[in-house]
N, C-alpha and C positions, 0 to 999 in steps of 0.2 A: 183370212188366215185362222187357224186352228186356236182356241182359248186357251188359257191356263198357260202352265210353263211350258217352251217352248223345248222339243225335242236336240237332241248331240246336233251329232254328223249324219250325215244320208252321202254314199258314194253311189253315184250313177254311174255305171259301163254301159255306153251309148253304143249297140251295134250299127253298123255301118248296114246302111241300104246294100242289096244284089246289086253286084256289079258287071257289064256286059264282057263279055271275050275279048273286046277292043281296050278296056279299061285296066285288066287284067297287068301285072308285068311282064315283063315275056317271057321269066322264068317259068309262071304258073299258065302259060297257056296249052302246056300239053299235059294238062287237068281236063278230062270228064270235068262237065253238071254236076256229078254224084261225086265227084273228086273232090268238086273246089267247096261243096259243100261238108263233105269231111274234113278238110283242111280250116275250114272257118269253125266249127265246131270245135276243134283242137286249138285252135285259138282263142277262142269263148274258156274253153274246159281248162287250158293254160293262165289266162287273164284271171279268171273266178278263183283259181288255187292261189293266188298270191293274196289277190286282194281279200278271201277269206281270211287271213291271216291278220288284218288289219282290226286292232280294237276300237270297240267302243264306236263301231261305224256301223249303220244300217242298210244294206246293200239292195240297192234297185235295179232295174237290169231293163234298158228300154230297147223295143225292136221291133221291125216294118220287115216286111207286113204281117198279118196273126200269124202265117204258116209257118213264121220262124220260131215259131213257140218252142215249138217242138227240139228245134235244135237245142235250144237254150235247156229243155228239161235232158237232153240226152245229155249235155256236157255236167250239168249238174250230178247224172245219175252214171257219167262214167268216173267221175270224184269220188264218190261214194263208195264207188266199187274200187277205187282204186287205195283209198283209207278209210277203212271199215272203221279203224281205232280212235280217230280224231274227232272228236266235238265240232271242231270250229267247219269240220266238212259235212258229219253226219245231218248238222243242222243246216248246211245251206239250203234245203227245198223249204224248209218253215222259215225259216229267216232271209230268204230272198224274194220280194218282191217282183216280178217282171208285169211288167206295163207294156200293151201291143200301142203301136204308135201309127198311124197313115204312111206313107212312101214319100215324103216329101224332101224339100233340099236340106241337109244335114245341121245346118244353122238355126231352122224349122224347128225340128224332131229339138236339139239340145234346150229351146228356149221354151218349148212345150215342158220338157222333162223336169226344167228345173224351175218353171210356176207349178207343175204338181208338188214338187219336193216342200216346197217355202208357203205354200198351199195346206199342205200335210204338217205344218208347224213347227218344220226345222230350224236349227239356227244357222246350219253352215251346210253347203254342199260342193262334194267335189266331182265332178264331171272326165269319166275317163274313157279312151276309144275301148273298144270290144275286143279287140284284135291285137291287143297287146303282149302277145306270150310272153314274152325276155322281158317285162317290166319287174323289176325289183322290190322287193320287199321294204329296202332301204331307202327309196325313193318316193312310194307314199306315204312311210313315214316324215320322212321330210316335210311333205307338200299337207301333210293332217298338222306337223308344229307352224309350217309359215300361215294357214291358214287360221291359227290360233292368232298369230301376233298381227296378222296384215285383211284388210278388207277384202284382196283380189289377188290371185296368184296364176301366172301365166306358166305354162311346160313348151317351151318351144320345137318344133324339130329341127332337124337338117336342113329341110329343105324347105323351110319359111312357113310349117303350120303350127298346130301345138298338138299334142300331147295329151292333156289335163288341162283345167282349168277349174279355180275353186272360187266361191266368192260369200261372204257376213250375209249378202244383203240382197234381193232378187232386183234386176236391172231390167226392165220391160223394155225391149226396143232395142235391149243391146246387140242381141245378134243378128237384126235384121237386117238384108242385103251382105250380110258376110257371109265368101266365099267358105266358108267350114269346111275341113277336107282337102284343098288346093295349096299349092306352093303360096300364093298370097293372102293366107288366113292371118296370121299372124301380124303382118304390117296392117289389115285393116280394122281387126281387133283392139289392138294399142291404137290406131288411132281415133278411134272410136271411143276408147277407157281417156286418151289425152281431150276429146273436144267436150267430156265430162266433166274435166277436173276430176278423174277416178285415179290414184295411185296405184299400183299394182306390185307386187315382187314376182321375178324371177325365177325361174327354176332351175333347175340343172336340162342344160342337155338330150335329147332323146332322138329319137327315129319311130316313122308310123308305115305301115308297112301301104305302099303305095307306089314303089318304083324298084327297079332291077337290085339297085344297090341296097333295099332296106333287105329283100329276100338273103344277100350274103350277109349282111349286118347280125339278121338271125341266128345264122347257121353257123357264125362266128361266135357270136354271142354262146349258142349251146356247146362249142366247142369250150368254150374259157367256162362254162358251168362243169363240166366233165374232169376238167385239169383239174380244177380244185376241190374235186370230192363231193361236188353237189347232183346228185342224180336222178332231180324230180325235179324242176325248175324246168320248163319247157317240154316235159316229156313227152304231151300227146302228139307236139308239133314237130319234134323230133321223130316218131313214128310213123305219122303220116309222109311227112318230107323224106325220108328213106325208102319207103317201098313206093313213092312214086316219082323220083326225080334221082334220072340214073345218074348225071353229075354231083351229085351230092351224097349218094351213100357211100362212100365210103372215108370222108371227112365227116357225117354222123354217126356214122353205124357203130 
């Protein structure tokens, strides 16, 4: 570990491995290659706009294989073009670290990522998916306070995975053999932090986009950002999601 005093926060946005046609939800199967790949980018470029907002946090960005570099600098550099005027965007390519990772099982990549961060001489890191456009402002604020007061902090989803994950202290071994990414992450993570004696808090509620219903979850979610006056909150993936999902433009557009 790193000498002297030990650095803040470090937030990792862990992009998710390519995933095959079969894996896909069936909403996104009649996505082009070149589709689904502007679609994840918009989702990166989504994710990266909120959590830029976040203080006093040092942003990491992990992702498999090297060629997804690239995506990660495009979404970066469509931010930029998007708010010329903001500091906390102008700076994201000096202030964002991305790290290329191997293509391995998603448990893998997170336990890798977060002996770099604790490695690097942090005190606290939070671990967030890549792919989280509609995630809130209000919500990693949240999960940066319980992380202050708590050793380990779980983000559950819908559908039995999590979200986030933050933790004081690096846990060697804690993710291995977790199913990371699957409907049973979440029961084998707690019990895993339970055969520690690790205590953990709680988070609020979420969705990871992985199945039919998280796709309308989205397009829900950017409808209730539009009612209320909010017009940059989800927008690349609102873009994308209109010119190529004839069901859905016109409940985005």
């Amino acid at each position: 570990m790193a000498k002297g005093k030990k650095k803040n926060d470090a937030l990792i946005i862990s992009v998710k491995n390519p995933i095959s046609y079969d894996d896909r939800p069936p909403v996104l199967r009649v996505f082009s290659d070149e589709q689904m790949l502007e679609l994840r980018t918009a989702f990166v470029e989504d994710t990266l706009c909120t959590c830029a907002q976040l203080e006093g946090v040092d942003l990491k960005v992990s992702v498999a294989p090297r060629e997804r570099v690239k995506m990660i600098e495009r979404a970066i550099n469509n931010l930029v073009e998007r708010f010329p005027g903001l500091p906390e965007i102008t700076s994201l390519g000096q202030r964002t670290e991305i790290f290329v990772q191997e293509v391995a099982p998603l448990g893998d990549r997170i336990r890798d990522a977060v002996d770099h961060v604790f490695a690097d001489g942090y005190r606290r890191t939070l671990v967030l998916g890549g792919y989280n456009p509609t995630i809130t402002g209000e919500l990693l604020v949240a999960a940066r306070q319980e992380i202050q007061q708590h050793s380990f902090i779980l983000g559950p989803t819908i559908r039995g995975s999590f979200y986030l994950i933050g933790m004081d202290t690096n846990h060697p071994g804690l993710f291995d053999n977790v199913p990371v990414g699957t409907d049973g992450a979440y029961a084998a993570i707690s019990e895993r932090l339970r055969e520690a004696n690790l205590a953990w808090k709680e988070l609020d509620l979420w969705y990871d986009i992985s199945h039919q219903e998280d796709v309308e979850f989205i397009i829900r979610d950017i409808n209730q950002f539009r009612l209320t006056g909010d017009e940059e909150s989800a927008r690349a993936t609102e873009n994308v999601l209109a010119r190529y999902l004839d069901s859905g433009k016109e409940e985005i557009a």
